[in-house]
Structure formats: C-alpha cells, structure tokens
KEVEX-88449 format. One record per residue (C-alpha): x, y negated, z; chain; residue in one letter. Coordinates in pm, 1 decimal, always signed. Each point is the difference from the previous one (the first is absolute). Layout:
residues N
tise px->X | py->Y | pz->Z | pamar->A | pator->A
...
***
This chain:
residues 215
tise px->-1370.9 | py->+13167.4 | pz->+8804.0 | pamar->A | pator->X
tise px->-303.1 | py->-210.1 | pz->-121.0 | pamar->A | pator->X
tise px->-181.6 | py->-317.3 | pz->+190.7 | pamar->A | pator->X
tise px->-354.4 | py->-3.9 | pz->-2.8 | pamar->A | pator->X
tise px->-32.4 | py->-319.5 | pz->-108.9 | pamar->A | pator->X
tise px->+183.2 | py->-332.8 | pz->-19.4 | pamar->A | pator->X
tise px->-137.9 | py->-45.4 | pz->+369.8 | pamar->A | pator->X
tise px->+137.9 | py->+217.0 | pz->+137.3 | pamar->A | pator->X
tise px->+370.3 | py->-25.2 | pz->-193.6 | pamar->A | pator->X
tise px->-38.2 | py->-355.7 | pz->+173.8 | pamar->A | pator->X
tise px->-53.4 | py->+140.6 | pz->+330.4 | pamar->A | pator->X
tise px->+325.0 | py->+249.7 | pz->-23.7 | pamar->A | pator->X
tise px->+214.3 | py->-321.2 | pz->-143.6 | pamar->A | pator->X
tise px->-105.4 | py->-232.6 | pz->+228.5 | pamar->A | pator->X
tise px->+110.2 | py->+230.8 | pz->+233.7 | pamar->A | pator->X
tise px->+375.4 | py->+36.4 | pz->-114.9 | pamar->A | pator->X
tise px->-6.1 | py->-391.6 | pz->-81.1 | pamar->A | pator->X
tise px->-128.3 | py->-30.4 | pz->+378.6 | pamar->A | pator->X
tise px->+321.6 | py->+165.8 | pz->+97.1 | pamar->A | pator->X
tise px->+220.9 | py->-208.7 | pz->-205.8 | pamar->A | pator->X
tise px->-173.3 | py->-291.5 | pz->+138.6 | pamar->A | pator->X
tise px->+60.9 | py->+114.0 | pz->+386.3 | pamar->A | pator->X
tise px->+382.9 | py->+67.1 | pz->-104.9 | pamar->A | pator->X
tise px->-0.4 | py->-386.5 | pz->-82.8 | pamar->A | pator->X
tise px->+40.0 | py->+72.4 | pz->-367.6 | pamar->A | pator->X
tise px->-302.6 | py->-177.0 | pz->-112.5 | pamar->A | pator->X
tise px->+12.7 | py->-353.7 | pz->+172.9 | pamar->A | pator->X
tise px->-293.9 | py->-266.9 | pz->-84.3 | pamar->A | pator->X
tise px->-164.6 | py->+254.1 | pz->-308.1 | pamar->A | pator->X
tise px->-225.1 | py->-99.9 | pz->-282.2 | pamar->A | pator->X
tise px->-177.0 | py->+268.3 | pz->-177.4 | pamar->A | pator->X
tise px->-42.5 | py->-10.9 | pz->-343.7 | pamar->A | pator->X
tise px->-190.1 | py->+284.9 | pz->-209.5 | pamar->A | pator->X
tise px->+15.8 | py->+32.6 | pz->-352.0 | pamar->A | pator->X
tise px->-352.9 | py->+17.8 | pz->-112.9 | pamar->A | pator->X
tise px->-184.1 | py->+170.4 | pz->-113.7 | pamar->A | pator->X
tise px->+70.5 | py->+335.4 | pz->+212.4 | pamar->A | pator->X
tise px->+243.1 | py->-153.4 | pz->+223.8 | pamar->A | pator->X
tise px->-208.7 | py->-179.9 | pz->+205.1 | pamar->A | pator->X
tise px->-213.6 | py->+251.1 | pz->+151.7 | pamar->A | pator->X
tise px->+312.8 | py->+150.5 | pz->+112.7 | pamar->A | pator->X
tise px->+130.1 | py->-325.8 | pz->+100.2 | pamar->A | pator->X
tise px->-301.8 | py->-114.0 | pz->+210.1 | pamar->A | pator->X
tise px->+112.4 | py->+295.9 | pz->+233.3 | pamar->A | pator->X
tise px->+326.5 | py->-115.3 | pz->+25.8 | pamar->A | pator->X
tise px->-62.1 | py->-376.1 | pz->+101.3 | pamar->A | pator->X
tise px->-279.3 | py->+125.7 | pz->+240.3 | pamar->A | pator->X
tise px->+260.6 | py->+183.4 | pz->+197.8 | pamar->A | pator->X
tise px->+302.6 | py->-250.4 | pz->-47.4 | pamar->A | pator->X
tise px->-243.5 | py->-268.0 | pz->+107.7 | pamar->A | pator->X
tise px->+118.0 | py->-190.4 | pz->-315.6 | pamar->A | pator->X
tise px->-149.2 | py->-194.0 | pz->-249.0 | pamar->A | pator->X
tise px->-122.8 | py->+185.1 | pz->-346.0 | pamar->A | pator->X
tise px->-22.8 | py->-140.2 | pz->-355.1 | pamar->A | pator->X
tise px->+84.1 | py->+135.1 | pz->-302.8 | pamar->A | pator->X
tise px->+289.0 | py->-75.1 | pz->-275.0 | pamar->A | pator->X
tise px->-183.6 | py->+93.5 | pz->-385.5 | pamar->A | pator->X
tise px->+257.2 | py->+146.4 | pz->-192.9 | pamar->A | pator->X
tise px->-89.9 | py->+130.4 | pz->-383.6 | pamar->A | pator->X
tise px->+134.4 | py->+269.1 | pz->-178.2 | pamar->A | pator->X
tise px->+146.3 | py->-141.8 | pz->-397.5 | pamar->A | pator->X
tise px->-85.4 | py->+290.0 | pz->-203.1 | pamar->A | pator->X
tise px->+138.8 | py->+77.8 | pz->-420.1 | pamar->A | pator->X
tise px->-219.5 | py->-208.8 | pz->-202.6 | pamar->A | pator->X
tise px->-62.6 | py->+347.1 | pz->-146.2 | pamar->A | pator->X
tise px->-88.9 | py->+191.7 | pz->+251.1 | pamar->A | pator->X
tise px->-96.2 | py->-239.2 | pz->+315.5 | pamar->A | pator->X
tise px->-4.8 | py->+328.0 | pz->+280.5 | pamar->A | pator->X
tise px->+357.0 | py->+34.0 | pz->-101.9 | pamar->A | pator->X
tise px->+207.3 | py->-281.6 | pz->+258.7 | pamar->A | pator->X
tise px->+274.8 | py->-156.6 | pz->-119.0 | pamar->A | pator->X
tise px->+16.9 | py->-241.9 | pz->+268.9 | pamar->A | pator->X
tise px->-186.5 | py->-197.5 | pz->+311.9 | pamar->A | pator->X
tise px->-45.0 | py->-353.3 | pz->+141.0 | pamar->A | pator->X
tise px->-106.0 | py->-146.8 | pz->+323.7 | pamar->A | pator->X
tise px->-126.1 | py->-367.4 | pz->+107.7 | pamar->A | pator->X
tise px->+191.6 | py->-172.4 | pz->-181.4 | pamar->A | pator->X
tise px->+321.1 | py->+184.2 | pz->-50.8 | pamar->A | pator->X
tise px->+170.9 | py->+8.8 | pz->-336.1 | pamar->A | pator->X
tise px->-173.8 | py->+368.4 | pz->-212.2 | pamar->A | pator->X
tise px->+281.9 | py->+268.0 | pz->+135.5 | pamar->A | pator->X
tise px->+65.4 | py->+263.6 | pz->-281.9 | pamar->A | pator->X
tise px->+106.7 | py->+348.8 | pz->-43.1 | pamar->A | pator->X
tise px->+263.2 | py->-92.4 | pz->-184.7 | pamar->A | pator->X
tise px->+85.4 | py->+415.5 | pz->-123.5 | pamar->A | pator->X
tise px->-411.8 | py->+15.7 | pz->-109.0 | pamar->A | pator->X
tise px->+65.2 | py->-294.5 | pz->-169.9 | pamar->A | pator->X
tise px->+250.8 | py->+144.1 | pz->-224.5 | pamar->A | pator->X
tise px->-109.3 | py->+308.8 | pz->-33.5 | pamar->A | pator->X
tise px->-286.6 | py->-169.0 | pz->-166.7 | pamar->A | pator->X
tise px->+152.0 | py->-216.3 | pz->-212.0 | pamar->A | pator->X
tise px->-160.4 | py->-328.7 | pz->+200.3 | pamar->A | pator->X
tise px->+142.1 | py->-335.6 | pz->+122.6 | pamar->A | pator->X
tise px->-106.6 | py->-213.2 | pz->+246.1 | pamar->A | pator->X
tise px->-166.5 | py->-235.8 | pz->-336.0 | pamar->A | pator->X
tise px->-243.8 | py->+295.9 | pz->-55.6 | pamar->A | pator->X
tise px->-189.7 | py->+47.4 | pz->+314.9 | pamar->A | pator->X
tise px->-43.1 | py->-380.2 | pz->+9.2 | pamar->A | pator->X
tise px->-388.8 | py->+16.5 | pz->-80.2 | pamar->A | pator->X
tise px->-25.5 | py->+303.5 | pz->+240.5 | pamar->A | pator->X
tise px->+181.7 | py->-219.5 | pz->+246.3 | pamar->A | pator->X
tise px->-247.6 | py->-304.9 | pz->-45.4 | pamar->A | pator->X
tise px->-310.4 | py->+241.2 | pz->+87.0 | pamar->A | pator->X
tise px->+136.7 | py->+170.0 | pz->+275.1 | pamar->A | pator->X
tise px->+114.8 | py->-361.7 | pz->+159.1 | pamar->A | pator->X
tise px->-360.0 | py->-96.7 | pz->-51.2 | pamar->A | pator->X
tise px->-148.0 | py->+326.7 | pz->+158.6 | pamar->A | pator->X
tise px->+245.5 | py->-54.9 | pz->+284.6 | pamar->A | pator->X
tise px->-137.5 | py->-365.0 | pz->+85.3 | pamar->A | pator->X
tise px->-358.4 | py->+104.7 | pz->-52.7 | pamar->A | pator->X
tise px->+44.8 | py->+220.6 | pz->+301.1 | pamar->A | pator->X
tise px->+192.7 | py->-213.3 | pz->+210.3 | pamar->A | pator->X
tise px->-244.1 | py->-230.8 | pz->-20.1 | pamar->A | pator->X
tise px->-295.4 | py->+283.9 | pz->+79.2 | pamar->A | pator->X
tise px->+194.8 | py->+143.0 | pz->+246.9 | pamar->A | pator->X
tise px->+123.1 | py->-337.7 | pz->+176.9 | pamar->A | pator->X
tise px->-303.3 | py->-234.5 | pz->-59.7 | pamar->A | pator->X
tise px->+189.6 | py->-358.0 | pz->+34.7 | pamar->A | pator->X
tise px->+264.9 | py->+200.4 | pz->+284.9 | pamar->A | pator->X
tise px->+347.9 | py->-69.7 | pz->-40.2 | pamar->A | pator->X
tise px->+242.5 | py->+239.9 | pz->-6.2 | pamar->A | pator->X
tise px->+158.3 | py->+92.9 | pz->+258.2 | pamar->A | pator->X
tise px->+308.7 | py->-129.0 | pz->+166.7 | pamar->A | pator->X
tise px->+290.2 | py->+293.5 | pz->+8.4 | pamar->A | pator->X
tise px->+316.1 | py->-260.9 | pz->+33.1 | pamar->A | pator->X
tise px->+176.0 | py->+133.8 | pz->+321.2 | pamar->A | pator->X
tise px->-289.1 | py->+280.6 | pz->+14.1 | pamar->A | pator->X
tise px->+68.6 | py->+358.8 | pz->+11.8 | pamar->A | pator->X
tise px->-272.6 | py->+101.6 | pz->-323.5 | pamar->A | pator->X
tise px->-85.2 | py->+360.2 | pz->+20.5 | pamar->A | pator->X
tise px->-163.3 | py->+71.9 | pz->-383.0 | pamar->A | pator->X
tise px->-226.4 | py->+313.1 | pz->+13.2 | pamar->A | pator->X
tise px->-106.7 | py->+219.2 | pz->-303.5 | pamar->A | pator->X
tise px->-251.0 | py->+347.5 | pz->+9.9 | pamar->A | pator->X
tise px->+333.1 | py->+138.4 | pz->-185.5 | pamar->A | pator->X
tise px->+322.1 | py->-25.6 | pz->-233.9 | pamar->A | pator->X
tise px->-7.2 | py->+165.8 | pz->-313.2 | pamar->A | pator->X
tise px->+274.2 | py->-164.1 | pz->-165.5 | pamar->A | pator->X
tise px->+36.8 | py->-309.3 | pz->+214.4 | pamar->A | pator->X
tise px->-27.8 | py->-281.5 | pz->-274.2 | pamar->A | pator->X
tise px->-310.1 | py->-146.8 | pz->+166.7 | pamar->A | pator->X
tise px->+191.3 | py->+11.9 | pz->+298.8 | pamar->A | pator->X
tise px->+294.4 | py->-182.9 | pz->-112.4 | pamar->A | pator->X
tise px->-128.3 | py->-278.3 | pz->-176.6 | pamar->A | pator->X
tise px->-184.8 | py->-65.7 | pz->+313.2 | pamar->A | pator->X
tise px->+341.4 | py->+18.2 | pz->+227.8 | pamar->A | pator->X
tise px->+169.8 | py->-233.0 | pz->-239.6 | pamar->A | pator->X
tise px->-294.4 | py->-270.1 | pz->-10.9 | pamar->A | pator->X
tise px->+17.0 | py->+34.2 | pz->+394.6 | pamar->A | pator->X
tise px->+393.4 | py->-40.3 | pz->-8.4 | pamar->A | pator->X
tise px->-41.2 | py->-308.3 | pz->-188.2 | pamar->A | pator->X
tise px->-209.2 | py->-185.7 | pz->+326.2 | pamar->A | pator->X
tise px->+284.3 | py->+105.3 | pz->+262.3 | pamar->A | pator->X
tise px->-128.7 | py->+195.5 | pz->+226.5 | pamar->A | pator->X
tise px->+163.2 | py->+135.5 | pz->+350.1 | pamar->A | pator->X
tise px->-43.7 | py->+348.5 | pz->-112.1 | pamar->A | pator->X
tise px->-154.4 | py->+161.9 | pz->-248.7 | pamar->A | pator->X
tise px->-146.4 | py->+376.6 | pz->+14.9 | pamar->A | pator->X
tise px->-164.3 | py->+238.7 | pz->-193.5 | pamar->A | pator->X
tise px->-248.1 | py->+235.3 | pz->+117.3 | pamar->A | pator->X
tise px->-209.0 | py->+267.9 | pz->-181.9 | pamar->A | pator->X
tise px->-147.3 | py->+348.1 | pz->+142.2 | pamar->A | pator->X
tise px->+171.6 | py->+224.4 | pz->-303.9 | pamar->A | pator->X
tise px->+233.6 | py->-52.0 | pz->-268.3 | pamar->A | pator->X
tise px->+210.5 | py->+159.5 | pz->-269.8 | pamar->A | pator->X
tise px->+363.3 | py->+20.5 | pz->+175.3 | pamar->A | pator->X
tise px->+117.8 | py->-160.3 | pz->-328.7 | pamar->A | pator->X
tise px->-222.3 | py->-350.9 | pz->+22.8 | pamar->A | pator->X
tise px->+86.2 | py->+43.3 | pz->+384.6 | pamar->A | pator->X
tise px->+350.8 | py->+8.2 | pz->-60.6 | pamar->A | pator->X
tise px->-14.2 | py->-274.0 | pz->-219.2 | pamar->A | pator->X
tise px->-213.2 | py->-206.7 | pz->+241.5 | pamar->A | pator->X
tise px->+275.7 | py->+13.2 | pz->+205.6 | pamar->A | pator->X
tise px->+194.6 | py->-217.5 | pz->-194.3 | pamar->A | pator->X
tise px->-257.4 | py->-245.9 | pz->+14.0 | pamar->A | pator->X
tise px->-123.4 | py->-52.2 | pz->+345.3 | pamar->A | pator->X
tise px->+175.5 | py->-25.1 | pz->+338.2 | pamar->A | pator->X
tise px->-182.5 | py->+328.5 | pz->+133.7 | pamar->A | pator->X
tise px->-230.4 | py->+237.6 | pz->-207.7 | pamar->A | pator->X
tise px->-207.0 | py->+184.3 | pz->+232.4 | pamar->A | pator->X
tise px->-163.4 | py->+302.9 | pz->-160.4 | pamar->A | pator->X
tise px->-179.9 | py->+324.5 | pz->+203.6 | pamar->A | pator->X
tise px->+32.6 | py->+242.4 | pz->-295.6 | pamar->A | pator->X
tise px->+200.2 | py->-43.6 | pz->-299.7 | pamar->A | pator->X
tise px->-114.0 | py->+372.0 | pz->-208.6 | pamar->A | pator->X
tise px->+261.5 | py->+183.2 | pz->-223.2 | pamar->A | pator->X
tise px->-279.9 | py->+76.5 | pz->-255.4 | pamar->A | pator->X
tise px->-170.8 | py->-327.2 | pz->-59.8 | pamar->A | pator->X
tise px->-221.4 | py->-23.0 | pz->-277.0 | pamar->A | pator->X
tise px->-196.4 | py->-278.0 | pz->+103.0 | pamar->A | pator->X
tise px->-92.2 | py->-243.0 | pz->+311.3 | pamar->A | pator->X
tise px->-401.6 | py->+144.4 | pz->-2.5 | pamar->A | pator->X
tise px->+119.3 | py->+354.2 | pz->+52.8 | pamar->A | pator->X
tise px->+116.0 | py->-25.7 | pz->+357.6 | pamar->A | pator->X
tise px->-367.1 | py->-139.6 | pz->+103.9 | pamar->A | pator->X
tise px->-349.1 | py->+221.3 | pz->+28.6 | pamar->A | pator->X
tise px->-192.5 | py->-330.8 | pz->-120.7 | pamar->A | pator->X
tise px->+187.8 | py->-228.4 | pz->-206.1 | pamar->A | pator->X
tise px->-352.4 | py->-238.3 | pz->-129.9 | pamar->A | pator->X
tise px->+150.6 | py->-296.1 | pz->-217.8 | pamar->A | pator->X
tise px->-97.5 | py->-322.0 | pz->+208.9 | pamar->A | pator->X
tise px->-192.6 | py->-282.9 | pz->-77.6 | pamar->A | pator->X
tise px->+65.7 | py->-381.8 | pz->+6.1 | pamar->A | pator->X
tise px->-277.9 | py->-1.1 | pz->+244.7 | pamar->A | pator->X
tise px->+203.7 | py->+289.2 | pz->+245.2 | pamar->A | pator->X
tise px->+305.4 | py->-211.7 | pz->+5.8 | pamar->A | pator->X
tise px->-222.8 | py->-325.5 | pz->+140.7 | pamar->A | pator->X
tise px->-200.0 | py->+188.3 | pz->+231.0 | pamar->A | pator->X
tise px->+376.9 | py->+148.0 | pz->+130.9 | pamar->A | pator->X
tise px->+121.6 | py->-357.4 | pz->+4.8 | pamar->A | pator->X
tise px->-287.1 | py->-142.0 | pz->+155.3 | pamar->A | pator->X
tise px->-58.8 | py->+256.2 | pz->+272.1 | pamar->A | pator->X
tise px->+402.9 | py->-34.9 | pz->+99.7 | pamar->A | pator->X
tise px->-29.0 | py->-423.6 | pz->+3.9 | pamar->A | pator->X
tise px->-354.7 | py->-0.8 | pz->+203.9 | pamar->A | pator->X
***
C-alpha cells in the first residue's frame, strides 16, 4: 500500500471522515492541518466535509545536541509537552531545552503569522475539530497539538491521518475522542515511505492551500 501523493491520501480520508460525518459522528467540524505536510492533505478533507480549513503550527523540541532527535512538541500556545523516557535517557530536564524552547516558540509565531496574515484563530469551543496530518511516526507532533486543542474546549476532538505506526496510533487514542486512520503498517520505518512523492512543502504551498480553501 502506497498513496501517490498527499492528494490523493486526502481524497481516500476524506472519504472515511465523509462516512463518519453521515453517521452523525462529526457534528459542526473544523479542520485543522498541521503544517507543513498536513495541509495538502487537509485541504481535501474540508473540501468534502464542506468545513472550514486552517492550520494549528506545532514544532518539534529537539536535544540541544542533536536537534533531528525530538524530545518533545508544542502547539499555539500550549505548555512544550515532553517525552518524558527520552528525557531521561538523555540525562536532560525540562531547564536544558529552555533556549531550544525559546527558538522553536519564535519559529512557531513566525508562521502563524505567515500562514494567518492578521486571521484569528479559529473558534473550536463546542466544535467537533478534526486535526489532519500526511502521517504518524511517533505521534508527538500529534499530541501536543490534541492537548493545545483540549485546552479551548471543544465538542469533539478527532484525529485524522492517511497512515500511521500502530504504536503512535494506539497512543493517539488516548488523546482524542476518535482517531481515524486508513492504514496503520506493521513495518513502519517512516511517514514518507507509504507515499510515491513525498516533496517537503513550502511556506508558500501551505498559503496557496489556505487561500484556495477560504476563496
């Protein structure tokens, strides 16, 4: 099983989400992507829901070491969530990734404002929120975005994503009301294998997405 593109995953989620929503499980939805990669996936998903799309920015907080290496996530303006077992296995504390914490919090409201351009967020209070991702590797991303969403109330709150490992899935599940997921692999290496073309988008993808879904 591989998509062709993050098109197309949208087309085959929107499609189970469409089903959910004729079952009545997703009353009044939002859709939020997690840019960058999410949002070409989630433009395909609001198109069919007939429901709004913007995006929630979520950074990764890597080792002050080795920054590819995540120890932890944040999202709007949720508190940094940490892996709490990386974090001891590398000898950190919270105290240590401050400096990392202050760059990624500055990357994160860089792009907010790119992406949003004097928007407000959305309202999700009472709302069911269906988050969409390209894929879950390990799900931190993920989660610090579900607990910054938690924070605002919302009706419902689900989790969508074309592929994931079954281990960030299951996890997930702890975090959202519903995680709904087409393919979750045994042998997952990574979210870019499951896709023929897996390009890294641009700032300037995620606002023509945004702007095509909002004209």
């Amino acid at each position: 099983m591989r998509f062709r593109d993050r098109r197309q995953a949208g087309r085959e989620l929107a499609e189970r989400l469409r089903e959910r929503r004729d079952e009545g499980a997703l009353p009044d939805p939002v859709v939020l992507a997690l840019p960058r990669g999410g949002v070409a996936v989630a433009a395909e998903v609001a198109r069919v829901l007939a429901a709004p799309l913007d995006v929630l920015v979520v950074r990764k907080v890597g080792a002050p070491f080795h920054e590819e290496f995540g120890v932890g996530a944040m999202a709007g303006d949720g508190v940094p969530v940490f892996d709490r077992d990386a974090l001891f296995r590398l000898g950190l504390d919270e105290a240590d990734l401050a400096p990392v914490v202050e760059r990624e919090r500055a990357e994160l409201r860089r792009r907010e404002e790119l992406y949003r351009r004097g928007r407000p967020a959305p309202e999700v209070r009472g709302r069911t929120v269906v988050v969409v991702d390209d894929g879950l590797a390990t799900g931190s991303t993920a989660r610090a975005a579900l607990r910054a969403l938690r924070a605002r109330a919302p009706g419902r709150l689900v989790l969508a994503a074309p592929v994931a490992s079954p281990e960030a899935a299951a996890l997930m599940r702890g975090e959202a009301d519903e995680v709904v997921c087409l393919y979750e692999p045994a042998a997952f290496m990574a979210v870019g294998q499951w896709y023929e073309e897996f390009d890294q988008l641009t700032d300037e993808d995620v606002l023509e997405a945004l702007h095509q879904r909002q004209a």
